[in-house]
C-alpha positions as CSV (number, residue, x, y, z in Angstrom):
1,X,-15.0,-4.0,19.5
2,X,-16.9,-6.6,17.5
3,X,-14.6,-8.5,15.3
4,X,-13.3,-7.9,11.5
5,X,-14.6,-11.5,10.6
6,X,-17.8,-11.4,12.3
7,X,-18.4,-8.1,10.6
8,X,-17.8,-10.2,7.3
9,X,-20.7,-12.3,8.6
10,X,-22.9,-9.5,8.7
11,X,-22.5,-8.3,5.4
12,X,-22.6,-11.9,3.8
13,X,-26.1,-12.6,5.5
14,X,-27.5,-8.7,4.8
15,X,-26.4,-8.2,1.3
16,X,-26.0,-11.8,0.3
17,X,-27.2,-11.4,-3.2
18,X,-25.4,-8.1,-3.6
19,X,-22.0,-8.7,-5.8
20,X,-19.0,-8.2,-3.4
21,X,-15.3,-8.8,-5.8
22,X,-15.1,-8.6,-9.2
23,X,-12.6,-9.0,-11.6
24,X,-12.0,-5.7,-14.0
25,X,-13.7,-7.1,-17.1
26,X,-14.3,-10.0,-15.7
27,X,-15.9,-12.6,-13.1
28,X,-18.1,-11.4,-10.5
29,X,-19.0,-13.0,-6.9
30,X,-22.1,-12.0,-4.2
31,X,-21.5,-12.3,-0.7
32,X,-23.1,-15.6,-0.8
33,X,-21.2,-16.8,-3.7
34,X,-17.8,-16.2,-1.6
35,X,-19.3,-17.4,1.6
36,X,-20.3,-20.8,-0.2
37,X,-16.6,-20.5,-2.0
38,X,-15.0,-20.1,1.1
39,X,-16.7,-23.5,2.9
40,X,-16.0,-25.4,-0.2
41,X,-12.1,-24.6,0.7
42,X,-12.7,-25.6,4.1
43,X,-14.5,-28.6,3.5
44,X,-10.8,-29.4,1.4
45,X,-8.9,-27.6,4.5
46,X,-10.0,-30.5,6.7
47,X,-9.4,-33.0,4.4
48,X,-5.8,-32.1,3.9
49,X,-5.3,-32.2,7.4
50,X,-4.6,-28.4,7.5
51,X,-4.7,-27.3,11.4
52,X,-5.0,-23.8,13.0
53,X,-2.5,-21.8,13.2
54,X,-0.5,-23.8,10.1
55,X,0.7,-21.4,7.4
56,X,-0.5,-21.1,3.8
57,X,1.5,-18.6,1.7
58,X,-0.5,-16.8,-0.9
59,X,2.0,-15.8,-3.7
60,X,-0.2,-14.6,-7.2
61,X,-1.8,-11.4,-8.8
62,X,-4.7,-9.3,-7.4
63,X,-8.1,-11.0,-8.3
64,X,-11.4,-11.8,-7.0
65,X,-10.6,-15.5,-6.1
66,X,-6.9,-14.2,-4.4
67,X,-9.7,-12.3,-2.3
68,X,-11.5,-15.6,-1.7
69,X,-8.5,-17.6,-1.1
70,X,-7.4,-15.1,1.8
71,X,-10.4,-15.2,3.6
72,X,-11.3,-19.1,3.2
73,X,-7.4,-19.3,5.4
74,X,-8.8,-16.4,7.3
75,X,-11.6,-17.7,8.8
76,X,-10.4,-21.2,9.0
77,X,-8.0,-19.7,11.5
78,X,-4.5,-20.5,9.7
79,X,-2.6,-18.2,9.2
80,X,-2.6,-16.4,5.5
81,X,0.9,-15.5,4.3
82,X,0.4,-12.9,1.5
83,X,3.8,-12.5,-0.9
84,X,4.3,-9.7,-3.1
85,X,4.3,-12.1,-6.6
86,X,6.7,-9.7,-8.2
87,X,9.3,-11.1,-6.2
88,X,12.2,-13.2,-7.9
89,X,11.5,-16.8,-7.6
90,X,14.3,-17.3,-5.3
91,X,13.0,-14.8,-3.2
92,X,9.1,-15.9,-3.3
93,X,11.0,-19.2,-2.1
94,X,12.6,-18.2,0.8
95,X,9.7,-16.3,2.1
96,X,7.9,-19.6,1.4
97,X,10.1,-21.9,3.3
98,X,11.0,-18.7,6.5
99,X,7.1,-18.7,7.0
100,X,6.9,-22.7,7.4
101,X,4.1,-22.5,5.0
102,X,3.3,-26.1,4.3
103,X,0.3,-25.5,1.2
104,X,1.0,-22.6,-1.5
105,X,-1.7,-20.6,-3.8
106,X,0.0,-19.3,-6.9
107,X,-0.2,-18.6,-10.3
108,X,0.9,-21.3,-12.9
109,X,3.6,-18.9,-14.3
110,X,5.0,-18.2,-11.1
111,X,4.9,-22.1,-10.3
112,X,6.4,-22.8,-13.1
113,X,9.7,-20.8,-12.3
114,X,9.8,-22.2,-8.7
115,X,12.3,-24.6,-7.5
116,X,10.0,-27.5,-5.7
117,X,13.9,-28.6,-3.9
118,X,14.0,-25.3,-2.1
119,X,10.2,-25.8,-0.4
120,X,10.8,-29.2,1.1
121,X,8.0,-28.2,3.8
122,X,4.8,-27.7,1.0
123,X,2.4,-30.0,0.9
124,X,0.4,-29.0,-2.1
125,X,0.0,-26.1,-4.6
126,X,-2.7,-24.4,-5.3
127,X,-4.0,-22.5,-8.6
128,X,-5.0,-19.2,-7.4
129,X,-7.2,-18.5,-10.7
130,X,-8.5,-22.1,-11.9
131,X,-10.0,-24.1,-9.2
132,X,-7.4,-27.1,-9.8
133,X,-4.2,-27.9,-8.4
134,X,-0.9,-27.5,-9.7
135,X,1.1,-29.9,-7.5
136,X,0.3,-32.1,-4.7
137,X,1.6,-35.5,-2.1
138,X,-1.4,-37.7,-2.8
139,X,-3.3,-37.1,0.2
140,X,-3.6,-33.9,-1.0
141,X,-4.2,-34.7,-4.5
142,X,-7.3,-36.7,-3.1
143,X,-8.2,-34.1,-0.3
144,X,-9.2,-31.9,-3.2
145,X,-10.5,-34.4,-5.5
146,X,-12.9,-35.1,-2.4
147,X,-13.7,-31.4,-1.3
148,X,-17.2,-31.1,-3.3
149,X,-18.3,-34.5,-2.0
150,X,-17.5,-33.3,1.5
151,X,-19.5,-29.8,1.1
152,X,-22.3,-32.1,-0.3
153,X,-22.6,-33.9,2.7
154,X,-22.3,-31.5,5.1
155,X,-25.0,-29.3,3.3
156,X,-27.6,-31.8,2.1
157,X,-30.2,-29.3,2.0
158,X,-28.4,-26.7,0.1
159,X,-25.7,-24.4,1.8
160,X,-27.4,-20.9,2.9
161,X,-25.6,-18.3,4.8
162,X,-27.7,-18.4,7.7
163,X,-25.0,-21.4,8.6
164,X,-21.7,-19.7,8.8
165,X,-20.0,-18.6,11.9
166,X,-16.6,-17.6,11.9
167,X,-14.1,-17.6,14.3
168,X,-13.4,-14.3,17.3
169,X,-9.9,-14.4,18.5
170,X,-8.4,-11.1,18.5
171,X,-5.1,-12.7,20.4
172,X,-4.8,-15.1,17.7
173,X,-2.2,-14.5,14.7
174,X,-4.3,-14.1,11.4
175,X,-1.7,-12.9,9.1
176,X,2.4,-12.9,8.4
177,X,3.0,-9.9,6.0
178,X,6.8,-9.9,4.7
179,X,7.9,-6.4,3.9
180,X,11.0,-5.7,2.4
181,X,10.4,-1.8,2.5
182,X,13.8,0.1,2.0
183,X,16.0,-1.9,4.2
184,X,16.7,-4.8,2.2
185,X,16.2,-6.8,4.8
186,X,12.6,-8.7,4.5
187,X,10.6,-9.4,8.1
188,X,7.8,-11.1,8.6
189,X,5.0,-8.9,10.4
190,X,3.0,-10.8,12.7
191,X,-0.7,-8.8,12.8
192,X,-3.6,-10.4,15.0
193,X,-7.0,-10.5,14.2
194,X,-7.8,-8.0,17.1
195,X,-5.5,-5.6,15.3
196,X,-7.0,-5.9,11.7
197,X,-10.5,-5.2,13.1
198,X,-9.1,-1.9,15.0
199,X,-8.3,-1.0,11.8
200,X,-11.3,-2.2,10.1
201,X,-13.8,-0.5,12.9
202,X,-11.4,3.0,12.8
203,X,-12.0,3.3,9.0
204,X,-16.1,2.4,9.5
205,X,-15.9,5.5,12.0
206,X,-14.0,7.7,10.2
207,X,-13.8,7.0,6.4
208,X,-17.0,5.2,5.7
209,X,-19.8,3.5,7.6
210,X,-21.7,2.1,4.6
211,X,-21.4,0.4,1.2
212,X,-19.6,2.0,-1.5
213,X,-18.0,1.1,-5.1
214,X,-13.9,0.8,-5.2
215,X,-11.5,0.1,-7.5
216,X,-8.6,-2.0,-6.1
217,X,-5.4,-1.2,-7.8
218,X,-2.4,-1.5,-5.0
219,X,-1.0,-5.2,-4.1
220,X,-2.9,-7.3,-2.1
221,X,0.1,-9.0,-1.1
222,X,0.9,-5.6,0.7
223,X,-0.8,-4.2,3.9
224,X,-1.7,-1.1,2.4
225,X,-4.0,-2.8,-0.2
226,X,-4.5,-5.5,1.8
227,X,-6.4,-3.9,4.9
228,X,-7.8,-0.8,3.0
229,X,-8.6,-1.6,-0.5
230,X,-10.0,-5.2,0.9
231,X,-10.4,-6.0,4.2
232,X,-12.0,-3.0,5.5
233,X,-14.5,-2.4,2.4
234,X,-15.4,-6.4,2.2
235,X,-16.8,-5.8,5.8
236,X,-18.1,-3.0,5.4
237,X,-20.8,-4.7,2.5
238,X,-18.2,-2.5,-0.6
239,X,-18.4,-4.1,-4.3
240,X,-14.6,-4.2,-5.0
241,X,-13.9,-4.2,-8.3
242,X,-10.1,-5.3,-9.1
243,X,-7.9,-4.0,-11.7
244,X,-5.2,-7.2,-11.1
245,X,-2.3,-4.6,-11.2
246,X,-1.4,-0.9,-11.1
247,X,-2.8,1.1,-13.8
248,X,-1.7,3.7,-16.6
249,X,-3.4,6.8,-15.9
250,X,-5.7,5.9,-19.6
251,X,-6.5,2.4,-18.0
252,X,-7.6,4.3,-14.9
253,X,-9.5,6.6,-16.2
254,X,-10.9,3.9,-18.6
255,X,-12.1,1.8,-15.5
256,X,-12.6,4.8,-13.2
257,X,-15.5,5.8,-16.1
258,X,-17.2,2.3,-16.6
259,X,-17.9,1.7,-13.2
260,X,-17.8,5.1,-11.3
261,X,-16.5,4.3,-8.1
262,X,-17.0,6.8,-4.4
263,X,-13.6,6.5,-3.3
264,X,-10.5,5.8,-4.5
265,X,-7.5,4.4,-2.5
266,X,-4.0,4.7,-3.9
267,X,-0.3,5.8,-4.0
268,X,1.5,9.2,-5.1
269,X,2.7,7.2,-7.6
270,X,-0.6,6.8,-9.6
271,X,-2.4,10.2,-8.3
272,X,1.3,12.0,-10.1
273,X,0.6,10.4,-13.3
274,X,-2.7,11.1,-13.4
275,X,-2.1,14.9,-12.4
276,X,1.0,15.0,-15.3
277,X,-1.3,13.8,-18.1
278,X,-4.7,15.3,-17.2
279,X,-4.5,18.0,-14.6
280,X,-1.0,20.2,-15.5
281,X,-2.3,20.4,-19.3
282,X,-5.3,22.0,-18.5
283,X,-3.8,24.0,-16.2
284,X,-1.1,25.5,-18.4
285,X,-2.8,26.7,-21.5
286,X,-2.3,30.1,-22.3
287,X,-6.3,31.5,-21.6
288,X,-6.3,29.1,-17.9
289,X,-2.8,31.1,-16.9
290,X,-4.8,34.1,-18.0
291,X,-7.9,33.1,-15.7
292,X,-5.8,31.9,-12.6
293,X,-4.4,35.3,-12.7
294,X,-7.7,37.4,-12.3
295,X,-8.9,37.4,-8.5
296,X,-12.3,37.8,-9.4
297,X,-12.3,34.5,-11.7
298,X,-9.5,32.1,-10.4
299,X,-11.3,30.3,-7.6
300,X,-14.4,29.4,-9.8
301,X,-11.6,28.7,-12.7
302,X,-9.8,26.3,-10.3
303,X,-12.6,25.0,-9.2
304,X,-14.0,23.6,-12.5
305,X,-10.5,22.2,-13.6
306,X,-11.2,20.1,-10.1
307,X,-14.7,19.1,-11.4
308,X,-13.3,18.0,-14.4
309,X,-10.6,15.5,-13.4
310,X,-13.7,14.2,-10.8
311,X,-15.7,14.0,-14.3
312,X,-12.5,11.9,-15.6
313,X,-12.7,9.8,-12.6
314,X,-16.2,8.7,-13.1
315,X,-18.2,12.2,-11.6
316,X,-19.1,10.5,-8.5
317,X,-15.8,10.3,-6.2
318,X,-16.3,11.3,-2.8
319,X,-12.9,11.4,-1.1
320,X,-9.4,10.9,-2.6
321,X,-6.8,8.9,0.3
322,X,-3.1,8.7,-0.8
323,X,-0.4,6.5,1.4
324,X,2.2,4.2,1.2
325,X,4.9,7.2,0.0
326,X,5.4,10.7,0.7
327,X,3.2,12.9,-2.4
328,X,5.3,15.4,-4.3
329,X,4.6,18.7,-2.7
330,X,4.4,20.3,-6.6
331,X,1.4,17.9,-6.9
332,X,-0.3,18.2,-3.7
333,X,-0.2,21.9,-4.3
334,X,-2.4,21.4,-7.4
335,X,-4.6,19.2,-6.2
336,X,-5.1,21.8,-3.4
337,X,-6.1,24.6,-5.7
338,X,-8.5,22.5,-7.9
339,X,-9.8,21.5,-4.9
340,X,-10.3,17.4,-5.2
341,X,-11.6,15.6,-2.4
342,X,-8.1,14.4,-1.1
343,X,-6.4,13.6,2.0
344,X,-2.4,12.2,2.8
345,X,-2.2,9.5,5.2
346,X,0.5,7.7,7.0
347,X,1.2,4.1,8.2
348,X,3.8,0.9,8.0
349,X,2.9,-2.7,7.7
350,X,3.7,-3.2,12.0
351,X,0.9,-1.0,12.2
352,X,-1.5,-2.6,10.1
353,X,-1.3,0.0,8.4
354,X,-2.5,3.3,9.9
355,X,-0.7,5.3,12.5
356,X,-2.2,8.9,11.1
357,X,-5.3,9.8,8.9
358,X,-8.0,12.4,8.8
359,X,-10.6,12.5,6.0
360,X,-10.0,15.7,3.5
361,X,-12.5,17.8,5.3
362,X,-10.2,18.4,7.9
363,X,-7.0,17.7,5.9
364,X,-3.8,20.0,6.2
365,X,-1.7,20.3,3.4
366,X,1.7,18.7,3.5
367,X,0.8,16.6,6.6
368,X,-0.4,13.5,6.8
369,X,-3.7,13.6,9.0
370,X,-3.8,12.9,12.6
371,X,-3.0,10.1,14.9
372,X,-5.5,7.1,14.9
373,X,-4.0,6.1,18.5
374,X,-1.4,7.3,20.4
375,X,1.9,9.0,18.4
376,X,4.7,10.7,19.9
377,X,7.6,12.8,18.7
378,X,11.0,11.7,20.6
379,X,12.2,15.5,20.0
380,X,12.9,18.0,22.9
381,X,10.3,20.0,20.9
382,X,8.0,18.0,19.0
383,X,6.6,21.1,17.1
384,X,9.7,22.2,16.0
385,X,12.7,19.7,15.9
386,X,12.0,16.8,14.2
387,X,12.5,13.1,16.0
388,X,11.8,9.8,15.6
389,X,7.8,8.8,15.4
390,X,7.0,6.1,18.2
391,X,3.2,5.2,18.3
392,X,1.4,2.7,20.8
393,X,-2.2,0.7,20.3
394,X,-4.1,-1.9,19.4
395,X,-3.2,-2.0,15.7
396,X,0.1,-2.8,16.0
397,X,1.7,-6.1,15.5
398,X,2.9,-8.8,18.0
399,X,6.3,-9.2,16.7
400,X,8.2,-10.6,13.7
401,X,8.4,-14.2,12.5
402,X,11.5,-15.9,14.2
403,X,13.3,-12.6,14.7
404,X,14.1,-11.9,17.6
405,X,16.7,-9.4,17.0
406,X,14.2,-7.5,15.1
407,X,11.7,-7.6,18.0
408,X,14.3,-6.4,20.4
409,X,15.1,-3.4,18.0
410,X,11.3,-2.6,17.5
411,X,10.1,-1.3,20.5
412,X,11.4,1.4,23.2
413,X,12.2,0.4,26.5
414,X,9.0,1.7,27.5
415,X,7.0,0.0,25.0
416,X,6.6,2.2,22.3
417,X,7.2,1.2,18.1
418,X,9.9,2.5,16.6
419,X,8.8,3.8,13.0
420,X,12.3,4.7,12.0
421,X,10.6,8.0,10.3
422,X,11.4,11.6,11.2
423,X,8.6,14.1,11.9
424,X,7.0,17.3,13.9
425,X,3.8,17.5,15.0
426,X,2.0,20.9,15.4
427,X,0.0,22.1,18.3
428,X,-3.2,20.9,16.4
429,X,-1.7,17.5,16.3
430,X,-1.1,17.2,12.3
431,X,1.3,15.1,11.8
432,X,4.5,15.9,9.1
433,X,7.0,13.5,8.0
434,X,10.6,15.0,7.2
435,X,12.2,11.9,6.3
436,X,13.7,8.3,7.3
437,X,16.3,7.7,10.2
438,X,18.8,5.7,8.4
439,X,18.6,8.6,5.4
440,X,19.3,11.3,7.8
441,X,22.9,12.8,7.0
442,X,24.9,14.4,9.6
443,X,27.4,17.0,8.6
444,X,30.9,17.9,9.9
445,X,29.3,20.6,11.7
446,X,27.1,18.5,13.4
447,X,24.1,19.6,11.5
448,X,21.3,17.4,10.5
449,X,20.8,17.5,6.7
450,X,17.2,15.6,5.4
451,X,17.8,14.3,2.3
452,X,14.2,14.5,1.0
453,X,13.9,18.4,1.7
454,X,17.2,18.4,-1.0
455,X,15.3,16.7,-2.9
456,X,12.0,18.6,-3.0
457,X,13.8,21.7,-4.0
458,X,15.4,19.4,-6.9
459,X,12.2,18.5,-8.1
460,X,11.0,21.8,-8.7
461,X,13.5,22.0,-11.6
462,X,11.6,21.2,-15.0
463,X,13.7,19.0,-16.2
464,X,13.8,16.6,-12.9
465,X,11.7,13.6,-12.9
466,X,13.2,12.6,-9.4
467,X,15.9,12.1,-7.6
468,X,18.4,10.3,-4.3
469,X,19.9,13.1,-2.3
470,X,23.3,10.8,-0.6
471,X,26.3,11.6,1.5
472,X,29.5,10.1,-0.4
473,X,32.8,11.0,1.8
474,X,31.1,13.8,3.5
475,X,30.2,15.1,0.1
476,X,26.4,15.5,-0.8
477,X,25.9,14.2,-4.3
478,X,22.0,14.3,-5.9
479,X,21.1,11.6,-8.1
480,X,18.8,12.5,-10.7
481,X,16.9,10.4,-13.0
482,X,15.6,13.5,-15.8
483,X,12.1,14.3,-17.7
484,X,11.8,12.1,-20.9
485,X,14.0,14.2,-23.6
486,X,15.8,16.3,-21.1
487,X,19.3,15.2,-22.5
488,X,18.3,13.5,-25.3
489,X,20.0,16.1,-27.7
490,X,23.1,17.0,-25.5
491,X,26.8,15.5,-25.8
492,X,28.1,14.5,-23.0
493,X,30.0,18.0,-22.2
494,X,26.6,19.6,-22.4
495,X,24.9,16.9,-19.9
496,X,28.0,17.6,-17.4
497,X,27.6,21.7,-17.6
498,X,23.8,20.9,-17.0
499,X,24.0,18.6,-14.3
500,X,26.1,22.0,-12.5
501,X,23.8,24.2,-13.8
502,X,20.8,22.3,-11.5
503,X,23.5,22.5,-9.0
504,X,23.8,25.9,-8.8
505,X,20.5,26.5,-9.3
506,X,19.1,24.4,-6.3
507,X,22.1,25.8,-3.7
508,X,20.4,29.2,-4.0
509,X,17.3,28.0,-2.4
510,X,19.8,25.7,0.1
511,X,21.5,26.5,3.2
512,X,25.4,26.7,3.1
513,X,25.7,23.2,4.9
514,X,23.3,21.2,3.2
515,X,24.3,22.5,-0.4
516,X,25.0,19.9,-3.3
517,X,28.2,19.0,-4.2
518,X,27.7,17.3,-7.7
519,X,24.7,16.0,-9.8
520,X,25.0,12.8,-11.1
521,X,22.5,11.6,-14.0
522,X,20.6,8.4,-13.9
523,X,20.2,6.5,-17.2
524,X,17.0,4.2,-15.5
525,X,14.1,5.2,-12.8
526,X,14.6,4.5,-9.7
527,X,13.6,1.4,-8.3
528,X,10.6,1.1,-6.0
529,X,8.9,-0.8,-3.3
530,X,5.2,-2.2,-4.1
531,X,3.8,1.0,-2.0
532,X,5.8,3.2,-4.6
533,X,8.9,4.1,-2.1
534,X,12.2,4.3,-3.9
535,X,14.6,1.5,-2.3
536,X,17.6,4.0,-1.4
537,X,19.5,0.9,-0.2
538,X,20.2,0.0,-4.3
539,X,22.2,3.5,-4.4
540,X,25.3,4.6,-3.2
């Protein structure tokens, strides 16, 4: 398996003048341009005394030059510690200081709030969008005041691309990815350079082999966006153009028209928004109800509402792939009968990310693809009764930062990574999720009750926006936070003999033992993780 970086080579020297990131609106950089960036950073790298295998945390919002940044520690063979930079400041900190980075990228806002007292170990701070520096000992300070004269002398003649070579050490730690998921409990993923290019040479085999345009719109900092919406398309010769953060469904559709992209990688999240404010509306006037209603008519009638969302996206989008969270079943049951280009996958940051995809050809509705390596049910019948997903290959990581209690809870005794998530997997080896572990809620009569299936009946209910399905003293009590307006004209006596009325309602479609005890309304969305998962820790 030829590696991710060396890949990276490839497309720098074949499509050198071809433009490779670009910022929405903004600057634009070939694949020489960010091979000749990336030296420049090295040429400061060894000035500053920076050594393989150091740390450099990475803490700012999507752009072209975050994408230059990560690869310049990439291939110098540090290792890149990406940080989600909506974390609190204290947070972002401790990260820092756990990951014994010792120079920081950032945006000058996000410096601004950090407490230098609480990073005792950084060396220097970088501006992740100016090429300056926002703090530095003086041997740093001069390291990058020298950096230019250093590239100058290395390449008297000019740099050309014929000259790089970067590093091939699968073994070798390229990345520490902190994930807070919906635990609480933030861990720092250790993924290898051998596992990111598995990843990057499953998705050349069975996504795309070739160059193609994408928008980037999830977190860098995260793996999701991090392997898919980047890493894989950057060696694959992509131009990736980035939005900086997640879109309204009009900014998408804004971008999605200017620059027409082939495929578009995202979360639920953004694919339900879009399907609320473009697809449902033209699904529900009075003459398309009338048409999806005559069998001679409704496929063809479907079928053009399908074309014109694609005609929304920019008309030439290939293939639709949705991860990171599960995808409302009401949704994916739309999608289905206006027949986008779509596909579910399925993954976690120890697996860098994918553990199941299959591209929408071969798709099944309400699954999420197929195994990329080997998956396994721990059920005493894997089709039928759901149990944990354990999954073994070379994608998955070599352990956590200076955890090891978290190591020793990872794995199986016979070597297999514990996903903490519940599924089935049918004889055609789809994969379906039914839910998390630590969510699962066992009754007094010893039955198991998954919370999301309670909560997939909830949201069929118009006036449900979503909802927490939890077990309070045995009692199941739903959480719901409502549609915009839904109680906006009721008292409080007429919220209370709603909230029963959705009670009742959902317990006819609910067996006896997992049947809701009270609904509870939520004055504020839920809150989410960056892959758009609701952290059910926050709510008891």
């Amino acid at each position: 398996m030829k590696s991710y970086l060396k890949k990276l080579e490839d497309q720098i020297r074949s499509r050198s003048n071809e433009v490779a990131l670009a910022d929405y609106q903004g600057s634009a950089y070939t694949y020489a341009q960010i091979a000749a960036e990336i030296e420049r950073l090295h040429c400061f790298f060894r000035l500053a005394g920076l050594q393989k295998g150091d740390k450099v945390a990475l803490v700012a919002r999507n752009s072209a030059k975050w994408a230059i940044f990560f690869l310049a520690v990439n291939t110098y063979e540090a290792v890149i510690v990406p940080i989600l930079p909506n974390f609190t400041p204290e947070g972002a900190a401790q990260l820092i200081h756990h990951s014994d980075s010792i120079l920081l990228i950032t945006d000058q806002d996000i410096f601004k709030q950090l407490d230098m007292n609480a990073l005792p170990q950084i060396r220097g701070i970088l501006n992740a969008r100016e090429d300056k520096m926002l703090w530095g000992q003086k041997e740093i300070m001069e390291a990058w005041e020298n950096r230019n004269r250093l590239f100058s002398e290395t390449y008297p003649k000019g740099f050309s691309v014929k000259t790089i070579k970067y590093p091939d050490h699968p073994e070798q730690v390229a990345i520490i990815n902190y994930t807070s998921g919906t635990s609480g409990n933030p861990k720092g993923v250790m993924l290898s350079y051998g596992a990111m290019s598995d990843i990057v040479e499953y998705s050349q085999h069975n996504i795309y082999p070739d160059p193609q345009i994408l928008i980037s719109m999830l977190p860098l900092a995260h793996i999701y966006g991090l392997a898919m919406e980047f890493i894989y398309p950057v060696c694959t010769g992509f131009t990736i153009h980035f939005l900086g953060k997640t879109p309204s469904p009009s900014l998408l559709v804004q971008a999605m028209q200017e620059i027409r992209p082939t495929l578009i990688i995202t979360v639920p999240l953004v694919m339900e928004k879009l399907c609320d404010k473009y697809a449902r509306p033209l699904l529900n006037t009075r003459s398309a109800k009338l048409l999806g209603a005559m069998p001679g008519v409704r496929l063809s009638f479907y079928k053009s509402v399908g074309e014109k969302i694609l005609d929304l996206l920019g008309g030439r989008i290939k293939t639709i792939i949705i991860g990171g969270a599960p995808l409302d079943w009401k949704v994916e049951s739309i999608f289905k009968k206006i027949q986008l280009p779509y596909a579910v996958g399925y993954g976690m940051t120890e697996a860098c990310p994918l553990l199941a995809f299959v591209m929408p050809g071969k798709y099944v509705a309400g699954s999420c693809g197929r195994p990329i390596h080997e998956v396994r049910i721990d059920s005493s019948d894997p089709e039928r009764i759901p149990g944990e997903i354990q999954s073994r290959g070379p994608n998955l990581t070599v352990g956590y930062y200076k955890n090891p209690e978290a190591d020793a809870a990872a794995w199986t005794a016979d070597g297999w990574l514990r996903t903490g998530d519940l599924g089935i997997m049918d004889e055609n080896g789809n994969l379906f999720i039914r839910g998390r572990i630590k969510s699962l809620i066992l009754s007094s009569s010893g039955q198991n009750i998954y919370p999301e299936e309670i909560e997939q009946v909830l949201s069929e209910s118009p006036i449900v926006e979503e909802s927490i399905v939890l077990d309070r003293g045995g009692k199941i009590v739903a959480l719901v936070y409502p549609k915009t307006g839904a109680l906006s004209n009721l008292d409080a006596q007429e919220q209370d003999k709603l909230a029963v009325e959705l009670r009742n309602l959902c317990n006819q479609h609910l067996p006896k033992f997992s049947q809701i005890a009270s609904v509870e309304w939520m004055d504020l969305p839920f809150e989410r993780t960056a892959k758009g998962s609701i952290k059910r820790h926050l709510y008891k």
